[in-house]
DRENFIVEX-833116 format. One record per residue (C-alpha): z negated, y negated, x negated. Coordinates in steps of 0.05 Angstrom, whole numbers, padded with zeros to 5 digits, always signed. Each point is the difference from the previous one (the first is absolute). Layout:
ZYX ...
***
This chain:
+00453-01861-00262 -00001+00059+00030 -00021+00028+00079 -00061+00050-00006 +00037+00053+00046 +00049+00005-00042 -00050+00008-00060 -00023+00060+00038 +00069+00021+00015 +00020+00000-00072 -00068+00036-00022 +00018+00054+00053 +00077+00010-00034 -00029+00001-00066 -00052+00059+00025 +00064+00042+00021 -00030-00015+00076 +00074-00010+00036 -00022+00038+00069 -00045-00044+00036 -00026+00007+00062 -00015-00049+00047 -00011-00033+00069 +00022-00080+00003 -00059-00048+00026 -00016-00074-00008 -00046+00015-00058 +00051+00041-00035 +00062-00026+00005 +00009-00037-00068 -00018+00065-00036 +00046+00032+00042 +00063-00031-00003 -00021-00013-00084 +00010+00073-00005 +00067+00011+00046 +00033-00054-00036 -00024+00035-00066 +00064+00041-00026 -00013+00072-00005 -00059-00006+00057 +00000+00020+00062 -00051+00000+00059 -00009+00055+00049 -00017-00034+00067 -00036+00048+00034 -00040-00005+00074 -00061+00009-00019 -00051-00025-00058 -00031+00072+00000 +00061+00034-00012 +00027-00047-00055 -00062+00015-00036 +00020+00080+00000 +00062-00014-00015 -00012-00036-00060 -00054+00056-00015 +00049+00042+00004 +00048-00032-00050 -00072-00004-00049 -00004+00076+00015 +00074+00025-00019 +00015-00061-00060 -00076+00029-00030 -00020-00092-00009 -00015-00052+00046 +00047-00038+00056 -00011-00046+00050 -00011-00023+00076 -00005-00064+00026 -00034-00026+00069 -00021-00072+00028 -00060-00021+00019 -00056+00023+00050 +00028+00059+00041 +00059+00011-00040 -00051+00007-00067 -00052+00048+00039 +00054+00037+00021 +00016+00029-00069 -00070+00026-00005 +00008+00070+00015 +00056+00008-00045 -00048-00028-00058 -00046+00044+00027 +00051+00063-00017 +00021-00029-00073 -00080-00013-00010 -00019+00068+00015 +00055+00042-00036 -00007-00049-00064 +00072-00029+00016 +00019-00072-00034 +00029-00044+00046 +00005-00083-00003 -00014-00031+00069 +00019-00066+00004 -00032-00042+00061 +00017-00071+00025 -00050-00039+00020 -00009-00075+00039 +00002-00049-00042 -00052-00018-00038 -00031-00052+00031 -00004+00031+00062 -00048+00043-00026 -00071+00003+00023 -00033+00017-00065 -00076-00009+00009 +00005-00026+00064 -00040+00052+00047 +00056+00007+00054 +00044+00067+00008 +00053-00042-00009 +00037-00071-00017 +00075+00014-00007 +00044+00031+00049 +00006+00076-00019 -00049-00009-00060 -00025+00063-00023 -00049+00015-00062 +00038+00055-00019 -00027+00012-00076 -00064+00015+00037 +00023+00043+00050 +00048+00044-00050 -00058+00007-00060 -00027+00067+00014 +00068+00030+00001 +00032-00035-00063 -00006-00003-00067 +00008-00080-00005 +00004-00045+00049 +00015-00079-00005 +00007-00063+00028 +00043-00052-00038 -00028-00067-00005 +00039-00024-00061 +00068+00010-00004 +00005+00002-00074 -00042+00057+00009 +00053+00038+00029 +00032+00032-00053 -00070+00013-00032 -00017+00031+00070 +00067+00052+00009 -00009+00027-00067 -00075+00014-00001 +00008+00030+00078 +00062+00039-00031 -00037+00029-00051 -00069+00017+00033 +00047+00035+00054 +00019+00056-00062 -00062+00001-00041 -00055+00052+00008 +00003+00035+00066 +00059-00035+00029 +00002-00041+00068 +00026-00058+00040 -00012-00076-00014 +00005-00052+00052 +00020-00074-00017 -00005-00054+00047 +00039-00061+00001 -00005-00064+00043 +00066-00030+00032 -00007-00067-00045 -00012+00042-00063 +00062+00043+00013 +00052-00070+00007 -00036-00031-00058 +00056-00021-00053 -00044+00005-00068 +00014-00001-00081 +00008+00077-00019 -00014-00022-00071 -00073-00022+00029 -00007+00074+00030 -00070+00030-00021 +00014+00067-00031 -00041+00063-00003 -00010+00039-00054 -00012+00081+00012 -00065+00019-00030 +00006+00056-00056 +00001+00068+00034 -00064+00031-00017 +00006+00066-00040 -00028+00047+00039 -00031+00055-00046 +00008+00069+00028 -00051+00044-00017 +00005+00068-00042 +00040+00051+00052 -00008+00060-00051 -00067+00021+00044 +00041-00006+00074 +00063+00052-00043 -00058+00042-00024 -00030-00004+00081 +00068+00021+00012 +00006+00057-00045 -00068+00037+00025 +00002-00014+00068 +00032+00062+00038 +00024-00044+00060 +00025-00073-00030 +00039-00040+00055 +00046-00061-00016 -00006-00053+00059 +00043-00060+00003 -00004-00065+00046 +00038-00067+00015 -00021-00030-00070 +00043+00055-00031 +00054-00003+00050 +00022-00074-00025 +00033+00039-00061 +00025+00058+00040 +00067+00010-00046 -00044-00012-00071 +00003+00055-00037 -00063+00005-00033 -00030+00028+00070 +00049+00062-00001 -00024+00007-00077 -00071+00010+00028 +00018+00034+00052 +00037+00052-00038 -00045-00001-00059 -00056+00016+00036 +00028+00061+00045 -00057-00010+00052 +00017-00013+00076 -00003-00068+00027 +00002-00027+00068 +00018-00085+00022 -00038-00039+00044 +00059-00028+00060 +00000-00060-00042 +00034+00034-00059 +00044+00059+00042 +00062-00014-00032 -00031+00014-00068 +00036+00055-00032 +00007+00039+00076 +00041+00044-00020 -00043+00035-00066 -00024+00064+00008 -00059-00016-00017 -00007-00050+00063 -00038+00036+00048 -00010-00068+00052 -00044-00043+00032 -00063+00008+00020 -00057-00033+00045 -00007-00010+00077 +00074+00012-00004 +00016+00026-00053 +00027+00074-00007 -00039+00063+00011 +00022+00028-00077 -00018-00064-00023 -00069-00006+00030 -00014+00077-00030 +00026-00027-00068 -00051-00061+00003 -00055+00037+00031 +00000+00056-00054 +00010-00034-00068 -00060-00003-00045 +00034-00059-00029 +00042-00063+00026 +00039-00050-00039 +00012-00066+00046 +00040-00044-00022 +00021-00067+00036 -00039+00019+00069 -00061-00034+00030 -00014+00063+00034 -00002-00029+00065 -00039+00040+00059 +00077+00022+00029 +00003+00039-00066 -00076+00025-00011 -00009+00003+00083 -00070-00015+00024 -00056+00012-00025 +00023-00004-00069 -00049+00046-00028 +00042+00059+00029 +00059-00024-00048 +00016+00037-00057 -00075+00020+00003 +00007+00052-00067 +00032-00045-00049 -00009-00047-00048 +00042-00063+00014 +00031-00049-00044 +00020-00065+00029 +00054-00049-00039 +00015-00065+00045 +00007-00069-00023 -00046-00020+00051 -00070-00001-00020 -00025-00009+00072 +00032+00062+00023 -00033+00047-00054 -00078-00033+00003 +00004+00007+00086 -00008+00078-00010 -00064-00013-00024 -00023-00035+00068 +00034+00061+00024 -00036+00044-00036 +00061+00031-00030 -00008+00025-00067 +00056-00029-00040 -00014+00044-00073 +00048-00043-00042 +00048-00057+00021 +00045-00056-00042 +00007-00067+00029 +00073-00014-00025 +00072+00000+00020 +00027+00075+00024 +00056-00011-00043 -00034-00026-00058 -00049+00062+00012 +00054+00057-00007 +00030-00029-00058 -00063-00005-00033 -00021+00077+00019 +00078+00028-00029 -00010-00050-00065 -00072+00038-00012 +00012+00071+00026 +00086+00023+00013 -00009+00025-00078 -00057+00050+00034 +00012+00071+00024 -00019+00003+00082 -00041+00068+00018 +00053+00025+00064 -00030+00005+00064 +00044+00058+00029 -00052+00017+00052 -00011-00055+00030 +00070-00029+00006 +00010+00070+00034 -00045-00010+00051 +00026-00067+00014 +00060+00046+00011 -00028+00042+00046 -00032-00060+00031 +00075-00035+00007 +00025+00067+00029 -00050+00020+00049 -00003-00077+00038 +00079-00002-00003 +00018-00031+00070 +00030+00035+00060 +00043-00033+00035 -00004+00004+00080 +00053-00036+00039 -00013+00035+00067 -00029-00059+00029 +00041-00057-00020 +00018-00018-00077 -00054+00024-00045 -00020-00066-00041 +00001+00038-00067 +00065+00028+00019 +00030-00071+00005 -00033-00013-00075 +00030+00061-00027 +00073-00023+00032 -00025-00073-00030 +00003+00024-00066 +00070+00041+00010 +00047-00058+00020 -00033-00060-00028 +00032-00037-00067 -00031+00023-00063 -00009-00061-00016 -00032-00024+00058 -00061-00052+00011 -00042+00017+00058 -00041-00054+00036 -00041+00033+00042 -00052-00020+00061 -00066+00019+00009 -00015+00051+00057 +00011+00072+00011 +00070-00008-00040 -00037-00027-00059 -00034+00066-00003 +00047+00042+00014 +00043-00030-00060 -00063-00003-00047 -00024+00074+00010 +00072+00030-00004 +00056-00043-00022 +00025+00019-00073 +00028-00057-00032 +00057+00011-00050 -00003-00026-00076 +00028-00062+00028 -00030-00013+00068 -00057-00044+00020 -00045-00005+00062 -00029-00060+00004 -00061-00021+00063 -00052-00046+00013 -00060+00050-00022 -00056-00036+00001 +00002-00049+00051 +00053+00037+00049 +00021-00058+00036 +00048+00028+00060 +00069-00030-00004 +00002-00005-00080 +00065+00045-00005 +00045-00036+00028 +00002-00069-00031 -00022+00029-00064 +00070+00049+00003 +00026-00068+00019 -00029-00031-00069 +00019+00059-00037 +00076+00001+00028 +00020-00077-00013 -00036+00016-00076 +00035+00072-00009 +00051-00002+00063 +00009+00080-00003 -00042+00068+00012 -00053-00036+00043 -00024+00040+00048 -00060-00018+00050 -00035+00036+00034 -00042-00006+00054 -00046+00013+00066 +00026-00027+00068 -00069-00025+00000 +00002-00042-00070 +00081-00013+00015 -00026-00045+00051 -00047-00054-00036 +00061-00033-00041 +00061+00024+00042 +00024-00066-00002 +00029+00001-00068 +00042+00056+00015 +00052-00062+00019 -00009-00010-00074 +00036+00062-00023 +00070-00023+00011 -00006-00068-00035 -00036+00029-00062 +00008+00073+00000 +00052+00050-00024 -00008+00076+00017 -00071-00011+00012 -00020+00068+00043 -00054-00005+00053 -00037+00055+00028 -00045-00007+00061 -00042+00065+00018 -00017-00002+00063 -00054+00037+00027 -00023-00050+00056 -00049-00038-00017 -00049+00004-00054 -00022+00076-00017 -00041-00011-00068 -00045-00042+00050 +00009+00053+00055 -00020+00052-00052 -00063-00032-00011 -00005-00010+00066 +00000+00072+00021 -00054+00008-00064 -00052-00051+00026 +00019-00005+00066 +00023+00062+00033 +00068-00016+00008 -00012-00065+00039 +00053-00046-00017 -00001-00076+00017 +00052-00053-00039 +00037+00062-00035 +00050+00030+00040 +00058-00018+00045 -00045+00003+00065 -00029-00078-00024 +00057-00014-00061 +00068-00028+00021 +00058+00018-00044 +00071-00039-00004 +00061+00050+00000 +00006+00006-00072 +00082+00013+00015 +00014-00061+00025 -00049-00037-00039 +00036+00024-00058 +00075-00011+00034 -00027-00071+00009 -00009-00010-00073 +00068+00029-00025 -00031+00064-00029 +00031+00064+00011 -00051+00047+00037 -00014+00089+00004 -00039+00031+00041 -00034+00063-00021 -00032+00038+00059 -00011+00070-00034 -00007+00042-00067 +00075+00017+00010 +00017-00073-00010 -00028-00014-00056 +00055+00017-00041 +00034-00065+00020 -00044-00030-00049 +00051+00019-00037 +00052-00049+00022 -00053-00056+00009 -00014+00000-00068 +00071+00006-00026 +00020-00063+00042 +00009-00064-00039 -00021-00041+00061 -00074-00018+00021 -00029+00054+00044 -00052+00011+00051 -00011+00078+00015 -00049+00013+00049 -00040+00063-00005 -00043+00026+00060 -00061+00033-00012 -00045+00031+00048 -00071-00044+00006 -00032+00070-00020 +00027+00010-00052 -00054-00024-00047 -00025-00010-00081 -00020+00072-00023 -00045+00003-00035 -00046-00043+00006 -00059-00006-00022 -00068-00027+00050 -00053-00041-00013 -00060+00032-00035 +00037+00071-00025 +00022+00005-00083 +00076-00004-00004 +00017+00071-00006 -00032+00014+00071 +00055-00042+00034 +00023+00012+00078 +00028+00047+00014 -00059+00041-00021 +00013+00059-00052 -00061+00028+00014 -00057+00021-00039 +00032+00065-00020 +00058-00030-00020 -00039-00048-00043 -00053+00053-00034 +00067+00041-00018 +00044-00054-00029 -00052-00053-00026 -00020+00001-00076 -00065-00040+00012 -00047+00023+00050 +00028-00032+00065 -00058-00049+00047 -00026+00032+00061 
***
């Protein structure tokens, strides 16, 4: 006979799942100490249930499959909802495991909020943000249960899964010969259409642009996508969910959107033709209204998610041609059909991407305090080449995602769609026990603030894990919009109604070694932080002015972003007859 925790304990091993993190409760104490008796399995006790979500988010992010977080019942379950709420939104598979009061302390039909102390209907609660969610009632269906949650976390569009599991269930001792056992359904061949017509779209159009999102990202160091990408000799641009993609290929001329960068939003806003692959086109990359976006070309949409292509048409969005079907599955299909083909050049137009790239090439201005994009530029001097960057959202996020040029072997990785503050650090937490080297996270003062208490995690789990706080006061991406819709009249943002720890001693408390950089000349001791094999907080100061340029405001197309160019500017440089 055998205990159902450790059932789940040796399903978990067999998954390659040996980082698990975790917060010890009444409900969850026999899967708990299942898994730290487990050889080869280890739990990261963490303070919070939020944060032990991220990290094991994180450690789905890096490792490219699922892993695993574990909270008790009640408040310690609803706790770990807004770190589903990040893996749900940015298609990330992650197993949460909840305990739950046992079983016949549950209220069932009984019309009362509650019968058991701390009971919680958590499956309810964390539907609309997973893929699968679960409460066992059998525990031979256990086994049955982990597997089918396991694989619905990696099928299709990927996402989280949420198992619940009450106290008596978990210290059951059962007959693992009696386990029910699920059986994957056959994959369904999905048959991609003919792409001959979208190479021949390719070949007349006079402005083709390749676009590629988070769905591509997942196989960022496949080679098929630099086949494309060189076959096809056309620019292409990333969404922030897939900016490490190929970074560093000349024929990456950035981001665009809201955010994005000002060549970028030209190259979007000119082509007569875009290719998007893996993106949902979400309204931070198309801005608002969407019928500004790409307004001259003919778009063709590949994402696995049927959902995402059909809402254009409540949108009133033409979409001219699209293919419901896995991004990777997609390229190889389009080089199988068309590499034998001869591609017409596009010379002009890469040119004026050119142009584009040279005429928007930031100045730096460090007369006022360190210039933000000055810092990113030092960032990508004296950081590892090999380096995995888990960054906040905010004003750094930005920053990073407009002009940060990630090496052939560096990754950015963010909460993007859901931007909960205070991801960063216990997901560089998650992504330091899994890797334990070139983790660097980075974030606000602002975001720093909403987990800081895991930073006493870093010297029980972490090696050379490098923290940077950017502190600008408060928070200024708020501020910014703020001074938009406001006129500069700031309430909950800034240091005049936010308290701050000292960050110095806060990090002297935790054993972690600490720099201060107070101007542009000091930057260059980036240099030393990063070539320290210790864990590392460096704490940059940035003026609250500085701000996010550009920027794009509600109601204008992309290319019109603040600071205004002007409508000279724009008549001179535009291709397409720019909006009044």
């Amino acid at each position: 006979m055998t205990k159902v925790s450790d059932i789940i304990a040796k399903f978990l091993k067999k998954k390659k799942i040996n980082n698990v993190f975790a917060i010890t409760g009444g409900a969850s104490i026999h899967l708990i100490h299942s898994i730290s008796k487990t050889r080869g399995m280890k739990c990261i006790f963490n303070h919070h249930e939020q944060s032990g979500a991220m990290g094991a988010d994180a450690i789905s992010r890096i490792n490219r499959r699922p892993s695993c977080a574990i909270a008790t019942s009640g408040p310690g379950a609803t706790n770990l909802l807004t770190g589903i709420g990040c893996a749900w939104f940015d298609s990330v598979p992650v197993l949460f495991i909840t305990g739950q009061v046992t079983t016949f302390r549950l209220k069932r039909n009984l019309k009362i909020r509650q019968l058991g102390f701390q009971e919680t209907d958590i499956t309810k609660i964390a539907q609309y943000i997973t893929k699968y969610s679960v409460q066992i009632k059998n525990p031979y269906s256990i086994l049955f249960e982990l597997e089918k949650a396991f694989h619905i976390s990696q099928s299709d569009r990927r996402g989280p899964v949420l198992i619940d599991i009450p106290d008596d269930i978990q210290r059951m001792k059962i007959n693992e010969n009696k386990l029910l056992k699920f059986t994957k359904p056959k994959k369904k061949k999905v048959r991609i259409k003919n792409t001959r017509h979208i190479f021949e779209l390719i070949n007349k159009s006079e402005r083709p642009t390749l676009v590629f999102g988070g769905g591509v990202n997942q196989y960022f160091d496949n080679q098929n996508i630099k086949k494309l990408v060189n076959f096809l000799n056309i620019p292409f641009l990333t969404t922030w969910g897939a900016k490490s993609l190929l970074n560093d290929h000349k024929l990456n001329y950035g981001t665009f959107g809201t955010h994005g960068s000002r060549n970028g939003n030209f190259c979007i806003q000119n082509s007569d033709l875009l290719i998007v692959i893996g993106s949902r086109l979400s309204t931070r990359e198309t801005g608002s209204p969407i019928r500004y976006f790409a307004r001259s070309a003919k778009i063709v949409l590949v994402d696995i998610d049927i959902n995402e292509i059909l809402k254009f048409k409540k949108l009133k969005k033409k979409i001219h041609f699209y293919y419901n079907c896995d991004s990777l599955d997609f390229i190889k299909k389009f080089l199988s059909e068309n590499s034998n083909k001869k591609i017409n050049h596009k010379k002009d137009w890469i040119d004026h991407n050119s142009k584009w790239k040279k005429v928007f090439q930031r100045k730096y201005d460090n007369s006022n305090g360190i210039d933000p994009y000055f810092f990113i530029d030092k960032l990508k001097k004296f950081s590892p080449r090999e380096s995995n960057f888990f960054v906040d959202t905010g004003s750094c996020l930005a920053w990073i995602m407009q002009d940060f040029k990630c090496s052939k072997y560096q990754r950015i990785f963010h909460d993007l769609n859901f931007t909960a503050m205070g991801w960063a650090l216990p997901a560089s937490i998650g992504a330091s026990v899994e890797k334990s080297k070139n983790i660097v996270c980075i974030a606000g003062d602002g975001s720093f603030m909403v987990n800081i208490q895991e930073l006493s995690l870093v010297k029980k789990y972490c090696k050379n894990l490098k923290i940077i706080i950017v502190n600008n006061k408060g928070y200024a991406m708020v501020q910014q919009t703020e001074d938009e819709w406001l006129k500069s009249k700031h309430h909950g943002t800034s240091s005049k109604d936010l308290s701050f720890p000292n960050f110095k001693i806060i990090s002297s408390a935790n054993h972690i070694n600490y720099t201060s950089i107070k101007n542009y000349k000091d930057l260059n001791k980036l240099k030393k932080f990063f070539k320290s094999s210790d864990n590392e907080l460096c704490e940059i100061f940035i003026s609250p002015q500085k701000q996010v340029s550009p920027q794009v405001k509600f109601g204008r197309p992309i290319e019109d972003a603040h600071p205004l160019l002007g409508t000279k500017f724009l008549e001179n440089n535009m291709i397409i007859k720019p909006l009044k």
